[in-house]
Every structure is written in C-alpha cells, then in structure tokens.
N, C-alpha and C positions, 0 to 999 in steps of 0.2 A: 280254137284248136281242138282237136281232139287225141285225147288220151285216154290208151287201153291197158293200164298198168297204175299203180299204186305210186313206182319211179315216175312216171310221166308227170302225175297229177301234181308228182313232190316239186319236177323241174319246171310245169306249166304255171304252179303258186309263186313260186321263187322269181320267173321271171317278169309276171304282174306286177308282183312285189319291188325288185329292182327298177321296171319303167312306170311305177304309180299309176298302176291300170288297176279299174274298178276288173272284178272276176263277177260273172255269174254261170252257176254250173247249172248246165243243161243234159236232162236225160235224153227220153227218146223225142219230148218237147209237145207230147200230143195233150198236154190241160195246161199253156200258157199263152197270155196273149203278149202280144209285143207292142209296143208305142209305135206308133206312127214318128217319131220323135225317131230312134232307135236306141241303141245301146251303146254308149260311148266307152268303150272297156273291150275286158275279152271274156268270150263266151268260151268255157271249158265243156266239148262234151263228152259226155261219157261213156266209151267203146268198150269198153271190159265186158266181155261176154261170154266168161268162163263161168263153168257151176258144176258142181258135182255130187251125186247121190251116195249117202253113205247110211246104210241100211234106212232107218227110219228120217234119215236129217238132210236135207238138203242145202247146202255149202255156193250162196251164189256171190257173184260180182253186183254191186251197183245199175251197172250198163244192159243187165240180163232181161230180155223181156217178158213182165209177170206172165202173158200167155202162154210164154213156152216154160215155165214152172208148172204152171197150171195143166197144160199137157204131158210134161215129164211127170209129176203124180200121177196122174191116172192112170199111167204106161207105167207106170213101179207100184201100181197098188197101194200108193199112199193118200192117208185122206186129211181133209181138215181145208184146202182150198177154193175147194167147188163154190163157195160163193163166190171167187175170183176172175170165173168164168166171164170175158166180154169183156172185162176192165183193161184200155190201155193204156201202154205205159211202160217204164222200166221198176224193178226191185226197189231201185233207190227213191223214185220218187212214191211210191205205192210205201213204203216204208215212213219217209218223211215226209207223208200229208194223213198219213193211217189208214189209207185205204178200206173202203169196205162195204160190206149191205147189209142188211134185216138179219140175215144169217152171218158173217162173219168180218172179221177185220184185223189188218196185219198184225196187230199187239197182240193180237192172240195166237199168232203163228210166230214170231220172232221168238227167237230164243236168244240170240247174243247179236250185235251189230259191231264192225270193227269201223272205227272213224278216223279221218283225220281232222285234228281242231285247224278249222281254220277260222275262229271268232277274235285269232288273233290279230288277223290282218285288215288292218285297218279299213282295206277299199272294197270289202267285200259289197255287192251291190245291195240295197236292202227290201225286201219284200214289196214294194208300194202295188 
C-alpha cells in the first residue's frame, strides 16, 4: 500500500498488525533487491512528498526525493549537499543507510529526524 501521510502510515501499521502481516517499508526502492521467492506481507511505500524551506533548514517527508533537495538547495543558495548530487533514492532511505561520498554524508546534514517506533511490532520484516 501506499501511504502519504503520517495518519496513513499509523492505519497501514495497525492493520499488518490486526492481519499478522510481516510490513516492509519501501521508499523510492532504487538500492533493493527482491527474492525471486517474493515478499509474503505488506510492502508500505512511501508517498509523502511534502518539504519545505525555511531560511537556512530544510523540513522534508520521508518519501521526498534526495534529488529534488539537492536541486531545491542550489535554487535557495543553500550549501552543504552537493555531494548528494546523482544519489538515488528517497530522504528516508539516504538518511537510514547514511548516505554519502569522499565529500559528504547525511549525519552531517540531519539535524533532527521525526520517527515512528515501529521495533514494536513484532512482524516487522528483518533485513536479510
């Protein structure tokens, strides 16, 4: 399913959760391979693709694509991502794998991350 809101993601967990469905959230999906097996569960992805520039900070969703950050800096005179440049992908996964090159990497650009725990849920799929 996809969900583009924070409510969604609440109602997409809840209901995994209620039908014992393993979840794995998927962003834009461009650095994952898939089993020829497939995925027995539900893949959540992630449509949120709202952000917003506020003088020096930039305020994104999850679902946002690093390129078009990396573009909206340079169009607001902001610096600090240009080694960002060519990496694809969404915020959320360039954030949860730390993204980065010779020159730069997202721990050195985040300043606060807003989460939902979801380690509480049992069926989460697990990395393999």
């Amino acid at each position: 399913c996809e969900v583009n809101n924070e409510e969604e993601l609440k109602e997409a967990l809840s209901y995994a959760q209620e039908n014992d469905l393993k979840i794995f959230i998927l962003g834009k999906g461009s650095n994952i391979l898939v089993s020829d097996k497939g995925f027995d569960g539900m893949v959540i992805k992630l449509g949120d693709k709202k952000y917003k520039i506020a003088g020096t900070k930039i305020e994104c969703n999850a679902g946002v694509l690093l390129s078009q950050i990396v573009n909206e800096s340079a169009q607001n005179s902001l610096k600090g991502l240009e080694w960002a440049a060519g990496i694809p992908g969404t915020i959320g996964g360039a954030i949860r794998g730390n993204a980065g090159t010779a020159e730069g990497c997202m721990s050195e650009n985040v300043e606060s991350v807003k989460a939902i725990r979801i380690s509480r849920f049992p069926f989460l799929a697990e990395n393999n």
